[in-house]
ROPA-915561 format. One line per field, with one value per residue (C-alpha): residue number from 1; x, y, z. Coordinates in nm, 4 decimals, always signed. Example, Ala and Ser with C-alpha at 12.3 -4.5 7.8 and 13.67 -1.06 7.14 Angstrom:
residues 2
nr <- [1,2]
X <- [+1.2300,+1.3670]
Y <- [-0.4500,-0.1060]
Z <- [+0.7800,+0.7140]
end
This chain:
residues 289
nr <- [1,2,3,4,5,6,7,8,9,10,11,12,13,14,15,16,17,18,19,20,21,22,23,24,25,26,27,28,29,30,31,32,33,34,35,36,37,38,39,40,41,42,43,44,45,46,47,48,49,50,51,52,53,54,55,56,57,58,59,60,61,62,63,64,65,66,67,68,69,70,71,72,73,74,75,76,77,78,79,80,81,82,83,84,85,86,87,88,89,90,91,92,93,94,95,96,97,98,99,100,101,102,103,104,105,106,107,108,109,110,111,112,113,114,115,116,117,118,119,120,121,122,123,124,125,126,127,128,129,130,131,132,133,134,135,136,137,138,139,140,141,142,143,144,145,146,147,148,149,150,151,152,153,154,155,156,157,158,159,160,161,162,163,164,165,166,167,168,169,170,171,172,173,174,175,176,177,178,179,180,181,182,183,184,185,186,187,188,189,190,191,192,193,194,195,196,197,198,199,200,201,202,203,204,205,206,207,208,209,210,211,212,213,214,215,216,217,218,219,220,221,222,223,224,225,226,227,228,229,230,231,232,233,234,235,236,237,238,239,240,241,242,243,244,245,246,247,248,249,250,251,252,253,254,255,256,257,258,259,260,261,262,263,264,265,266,267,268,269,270,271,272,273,274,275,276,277,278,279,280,281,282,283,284,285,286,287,288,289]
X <- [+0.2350,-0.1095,-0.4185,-0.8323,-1.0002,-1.2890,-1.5401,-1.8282,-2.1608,-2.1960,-1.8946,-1.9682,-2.3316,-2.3359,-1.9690,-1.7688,-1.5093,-1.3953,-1.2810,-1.1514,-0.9349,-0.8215,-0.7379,-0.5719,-0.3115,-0.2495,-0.1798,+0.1129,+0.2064,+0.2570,-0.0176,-0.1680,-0.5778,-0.7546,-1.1088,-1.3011,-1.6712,-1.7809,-1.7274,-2.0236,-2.1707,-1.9375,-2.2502,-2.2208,-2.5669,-2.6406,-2.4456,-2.6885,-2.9957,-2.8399,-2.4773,-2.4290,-2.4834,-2.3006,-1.9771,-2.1026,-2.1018,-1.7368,-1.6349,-1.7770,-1.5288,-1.2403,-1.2682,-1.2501,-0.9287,-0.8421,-0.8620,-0.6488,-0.4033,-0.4300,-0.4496,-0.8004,-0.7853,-1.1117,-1.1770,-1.4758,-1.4411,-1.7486,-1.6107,-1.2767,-1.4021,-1.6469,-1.4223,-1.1352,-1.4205,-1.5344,-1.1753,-1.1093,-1.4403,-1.3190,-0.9762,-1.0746,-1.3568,-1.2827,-1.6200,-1.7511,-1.5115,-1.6392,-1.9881,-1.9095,-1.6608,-1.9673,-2.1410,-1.9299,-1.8419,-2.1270,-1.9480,-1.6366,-1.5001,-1.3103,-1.1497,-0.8469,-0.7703,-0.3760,-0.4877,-0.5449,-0.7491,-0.6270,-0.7663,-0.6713,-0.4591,-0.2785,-0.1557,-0.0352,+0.1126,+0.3016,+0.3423,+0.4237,+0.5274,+0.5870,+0.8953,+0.7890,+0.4642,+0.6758,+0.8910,+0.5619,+0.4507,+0.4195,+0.2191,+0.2045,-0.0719,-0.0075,-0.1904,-0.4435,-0.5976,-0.7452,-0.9577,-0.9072,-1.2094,-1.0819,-1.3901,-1.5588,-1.4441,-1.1160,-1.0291,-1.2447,-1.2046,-0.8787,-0.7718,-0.9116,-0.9103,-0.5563,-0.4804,-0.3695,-0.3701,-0.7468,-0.6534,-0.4369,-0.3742,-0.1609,-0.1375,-0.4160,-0.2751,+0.0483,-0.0736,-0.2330,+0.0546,+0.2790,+0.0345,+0.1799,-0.1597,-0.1771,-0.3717,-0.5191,-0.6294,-0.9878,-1.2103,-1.4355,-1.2065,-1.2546,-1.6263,-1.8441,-1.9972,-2.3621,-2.4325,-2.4882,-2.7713,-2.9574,-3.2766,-3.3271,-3.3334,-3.2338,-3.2540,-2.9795,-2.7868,-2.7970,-2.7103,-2.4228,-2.2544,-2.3441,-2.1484,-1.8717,-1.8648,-1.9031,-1.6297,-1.3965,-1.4799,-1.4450,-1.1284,-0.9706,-1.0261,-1.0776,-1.2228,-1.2827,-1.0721,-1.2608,-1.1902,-1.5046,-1.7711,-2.0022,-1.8798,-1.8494,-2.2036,-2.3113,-2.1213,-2.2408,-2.5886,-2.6543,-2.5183,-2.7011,-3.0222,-2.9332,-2.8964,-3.2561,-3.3904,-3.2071,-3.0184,-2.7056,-2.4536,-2.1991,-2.0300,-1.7151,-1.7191,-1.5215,-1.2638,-1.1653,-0.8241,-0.7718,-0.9191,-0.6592,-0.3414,-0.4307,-0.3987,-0.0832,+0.0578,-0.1472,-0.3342,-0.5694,-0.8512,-1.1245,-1.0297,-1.0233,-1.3887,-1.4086,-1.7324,-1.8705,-1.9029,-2.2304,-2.0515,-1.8339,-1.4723,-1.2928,-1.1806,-0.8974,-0.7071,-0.6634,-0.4053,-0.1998,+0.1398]
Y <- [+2.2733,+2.2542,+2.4297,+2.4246,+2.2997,+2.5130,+2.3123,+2.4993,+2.3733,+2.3243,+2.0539,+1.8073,+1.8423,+1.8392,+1.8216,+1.5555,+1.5092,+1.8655,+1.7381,+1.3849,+1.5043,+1.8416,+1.6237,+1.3614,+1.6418,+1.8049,+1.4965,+1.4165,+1.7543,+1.7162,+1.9188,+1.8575,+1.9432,+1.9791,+1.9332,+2.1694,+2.0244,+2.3321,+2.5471,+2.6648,+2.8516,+3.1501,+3.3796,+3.4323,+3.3888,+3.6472,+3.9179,+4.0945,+4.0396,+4.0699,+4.2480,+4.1753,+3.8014,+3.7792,+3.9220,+3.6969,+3.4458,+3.4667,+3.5790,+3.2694,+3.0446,+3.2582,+3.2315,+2.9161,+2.8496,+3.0936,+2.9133,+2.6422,+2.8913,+2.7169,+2.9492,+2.8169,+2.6629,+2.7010,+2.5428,+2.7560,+3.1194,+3.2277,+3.1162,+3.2863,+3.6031,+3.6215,+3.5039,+3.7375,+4.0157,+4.0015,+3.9972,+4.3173,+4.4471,+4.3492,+4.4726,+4.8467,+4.8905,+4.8570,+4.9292,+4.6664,+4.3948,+4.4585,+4.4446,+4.1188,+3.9865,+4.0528,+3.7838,+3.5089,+3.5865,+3.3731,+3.0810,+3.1327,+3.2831,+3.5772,+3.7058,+3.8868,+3.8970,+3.6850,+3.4464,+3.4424,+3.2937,+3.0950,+2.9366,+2.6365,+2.8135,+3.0526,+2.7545,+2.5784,+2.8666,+3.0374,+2.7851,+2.4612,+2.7053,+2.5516,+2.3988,+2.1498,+2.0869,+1.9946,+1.7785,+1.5736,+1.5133,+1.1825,+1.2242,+1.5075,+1.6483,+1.6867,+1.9231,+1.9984,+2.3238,+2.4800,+2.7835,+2.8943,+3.0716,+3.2794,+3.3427,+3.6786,+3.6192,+3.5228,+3.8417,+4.1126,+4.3535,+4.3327,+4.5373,+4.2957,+3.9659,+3.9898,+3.7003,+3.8312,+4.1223,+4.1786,+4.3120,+4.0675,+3.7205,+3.4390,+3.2675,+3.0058,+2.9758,+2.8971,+2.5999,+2.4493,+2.4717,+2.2787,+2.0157,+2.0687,+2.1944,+2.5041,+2.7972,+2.9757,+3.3189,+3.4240,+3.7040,+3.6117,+3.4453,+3.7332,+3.7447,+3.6213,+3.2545,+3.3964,+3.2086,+3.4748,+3.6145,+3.1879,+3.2259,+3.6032,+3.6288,+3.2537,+3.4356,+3.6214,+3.3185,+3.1435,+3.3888,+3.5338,+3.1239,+3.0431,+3.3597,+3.2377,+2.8439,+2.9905,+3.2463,+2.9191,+2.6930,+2.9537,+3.0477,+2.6815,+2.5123,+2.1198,+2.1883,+2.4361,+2.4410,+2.5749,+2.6129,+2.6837,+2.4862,+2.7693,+2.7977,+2.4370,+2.3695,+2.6694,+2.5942,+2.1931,+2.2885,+2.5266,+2.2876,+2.0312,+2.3285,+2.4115,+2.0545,+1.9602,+2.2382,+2.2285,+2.0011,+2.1572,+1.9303,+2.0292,+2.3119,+2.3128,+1.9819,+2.1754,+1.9902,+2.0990,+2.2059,+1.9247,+1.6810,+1.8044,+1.8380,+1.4569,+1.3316,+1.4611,+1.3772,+0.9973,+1.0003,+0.7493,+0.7774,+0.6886,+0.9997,+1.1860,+1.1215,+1.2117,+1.0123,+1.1907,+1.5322,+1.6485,+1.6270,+1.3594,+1.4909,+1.1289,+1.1612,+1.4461,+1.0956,+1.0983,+1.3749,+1.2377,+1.1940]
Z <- [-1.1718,-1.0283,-1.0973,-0.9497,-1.2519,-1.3254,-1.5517,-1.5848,-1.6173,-1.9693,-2.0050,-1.7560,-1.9047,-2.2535,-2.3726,-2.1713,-2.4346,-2.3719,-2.0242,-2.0798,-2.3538,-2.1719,-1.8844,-2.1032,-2.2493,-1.9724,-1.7568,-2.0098,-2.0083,-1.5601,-1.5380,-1.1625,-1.1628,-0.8238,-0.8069,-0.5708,-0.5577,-0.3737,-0.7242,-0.8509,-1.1786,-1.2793,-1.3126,-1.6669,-1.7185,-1.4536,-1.6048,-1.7666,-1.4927,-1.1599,-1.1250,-0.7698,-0.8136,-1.1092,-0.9147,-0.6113,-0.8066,-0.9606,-0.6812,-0.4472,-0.6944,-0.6491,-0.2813,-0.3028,-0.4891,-0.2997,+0.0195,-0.1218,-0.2541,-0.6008,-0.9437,-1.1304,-1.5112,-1.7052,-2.0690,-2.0929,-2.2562,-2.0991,-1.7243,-1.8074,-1.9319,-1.6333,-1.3678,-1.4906,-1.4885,-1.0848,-0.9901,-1.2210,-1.0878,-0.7085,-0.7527,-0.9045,-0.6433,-0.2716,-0.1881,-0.4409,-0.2863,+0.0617,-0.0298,-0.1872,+0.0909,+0.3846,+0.1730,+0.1643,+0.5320,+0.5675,+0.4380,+0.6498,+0.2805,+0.1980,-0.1734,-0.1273,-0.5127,-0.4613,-0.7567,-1.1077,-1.3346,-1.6736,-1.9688,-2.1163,-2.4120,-2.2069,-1.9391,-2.2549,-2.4316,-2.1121,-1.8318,-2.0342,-2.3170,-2.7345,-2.6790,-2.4030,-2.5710,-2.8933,-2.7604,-2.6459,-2.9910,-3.1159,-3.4626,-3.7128,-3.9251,-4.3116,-4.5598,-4.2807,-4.3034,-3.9984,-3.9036,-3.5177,-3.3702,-3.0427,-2.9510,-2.8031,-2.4176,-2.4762,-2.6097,-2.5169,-2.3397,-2.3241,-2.0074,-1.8480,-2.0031,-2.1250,-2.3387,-2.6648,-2.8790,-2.9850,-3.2988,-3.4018,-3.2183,-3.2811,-2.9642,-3.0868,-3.4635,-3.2489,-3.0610,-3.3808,-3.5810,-3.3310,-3.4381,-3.8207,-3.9484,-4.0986,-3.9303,-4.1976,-4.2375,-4.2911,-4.2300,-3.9437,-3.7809,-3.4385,-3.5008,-3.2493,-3.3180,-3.2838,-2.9121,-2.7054,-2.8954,-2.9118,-2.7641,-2.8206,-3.2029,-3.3211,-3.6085,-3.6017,-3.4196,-3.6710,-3.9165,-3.7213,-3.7138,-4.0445,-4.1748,-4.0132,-4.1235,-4.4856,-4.4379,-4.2470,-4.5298,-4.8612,-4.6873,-4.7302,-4.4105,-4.3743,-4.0009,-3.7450,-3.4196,-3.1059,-2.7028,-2.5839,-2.5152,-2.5746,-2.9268,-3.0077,-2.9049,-3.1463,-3.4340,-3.4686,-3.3819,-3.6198,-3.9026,-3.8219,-3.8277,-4.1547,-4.2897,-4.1832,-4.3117,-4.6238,-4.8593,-4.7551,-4.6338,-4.3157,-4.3858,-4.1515,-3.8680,-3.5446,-3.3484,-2.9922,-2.9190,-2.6580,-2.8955,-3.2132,-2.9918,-2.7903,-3.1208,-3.2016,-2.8862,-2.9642,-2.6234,-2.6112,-2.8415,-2.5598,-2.4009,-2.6864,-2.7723,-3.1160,-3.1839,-2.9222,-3.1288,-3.3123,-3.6282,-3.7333,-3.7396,-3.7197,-4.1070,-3.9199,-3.8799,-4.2604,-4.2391,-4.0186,-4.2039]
end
């Protein structure tokens, strides 16, 4: 199986762990990534200012996996859900795609919508699938208590993103528990982590994430488990806000999928990164049976 790794620019940047360990798993799982250098931002930040570059954008990335016939993986919500959006955009409006296509002409590109695009948890839930993940566990979790966060992207909308049932996932919870952790249930869990609104109203940011670590935490969980760098980023940042500005301690230390399932399947701990997180989450190790 091989797949055009779609990093973002976030990871390389700020979150490096998210990609050793995502590579790590995935290499034990025969997962084949291609790196196109050519890839560039997936316009997400564009969205709201400029509509035609924002589809440009996406669309100037899935030309180019395109080209090398090759279906793209992305560990970022925020790339999926705007990646997955130009191609719905380009495959509902002929005129749209034309307009678009006349552009990259200029590069010798053209998108002729025969890929698709795939985020970490759905290549690990449908192409390797449970079973063959399962059988590549080496160490089990005990008593561990997790709350998933899907994430806005990942689910919404759902015509187009199609990953799970909005209303009612489990694909997530799934992958954790192969781990043997539990994936409990809490209230926010679908709520959105407050990052999209940083910078606008930190305000409200802050009050949006902080809902949701004291929902996570009242609700049971030892940690949080995220797949987005977007969300990761939010949720240690804003706890490490709050702790400076008050005597409260950490709330709810978030683990990355790649970085909870490499330990289970005992990948090497240097490309797991754990010390490399905002908040110290090594003390997972503890519940290993």
């Amino acid at each position: 199986m091989k797949f055009a790794l779609f990093l973002g620019c976030n990871i390389p940047a700020r979150l490096e762990q998210y990609e050793s360990s995502a590579r790590a798993v995935l290499e034990k799982l025969g997962i084949e990534l291609v790196e196109i250098k050519k890839f560039n931002c997936c316009g997400y930040p564009l969205r709201n200012l400029d509509f035609k570059l924002f589809v440009l954008s996406s669309a100037r990335n899935l030309a180019l996996a395109e080209r090398e016939n090759l279906n793209i993986l992305t560990l970022c919500k925020c790339c999926y859900g705007s990646l997955k959006k130009a191609a719905y955009l380009m495959k509902e409006d002929a005129s749209l795609r034309e307009e678009i296509n006349l552009d990259l002409k200029k590069e010798g590109l053209n998108y002729e919508a025969s890929i698709e695009v795939k985020h970490l948890l759905y290549v690990l839930y449908h192409d390797v699938g449970i079973k063959t993940i399962e059988e590549k566990i080496k160490k089990t979790f005990s008593n561990l208590k997790i709350a998933t966060h899907y994430g806005c992207h990942l689910l919404r909308p759902s015509q187009i993103v199609q990953f799970d049932d909005p209303i009612s996932p489990s694909i997530f919870d799934q992958l954790v528990e192969i781990t043997g952790a539990e994936s409990i249930y809490w209230r926010t869990k679908l709520e959105c982590c407050g990052a999209p609104v940083w910078g606008v109203n930190d305000e409200l940011s802050i009050d949006l994430t902080w809902k949701k670590l004291k929902d996570g935490k009242n609700s049971g969980a030892d940690f949080l488990c995220t797949a987005c760098p977007y969300c990761q980023m939010q949720f240690d940042a804003v706890q490490n806000i709050i702790s400076k500005k008050t005597s409260k301690n950490h709330l709810l230390p978030s683990i990355l999928y790649s970085q909870l399932l490499g330990i289970s399947m005992d990948v090497d701990k240097k490309r797991l990164g754990l010390e490399k997180n905002q908040l110290a989450i090594t003390k997972i190790e503890d519940f290993i049976k």
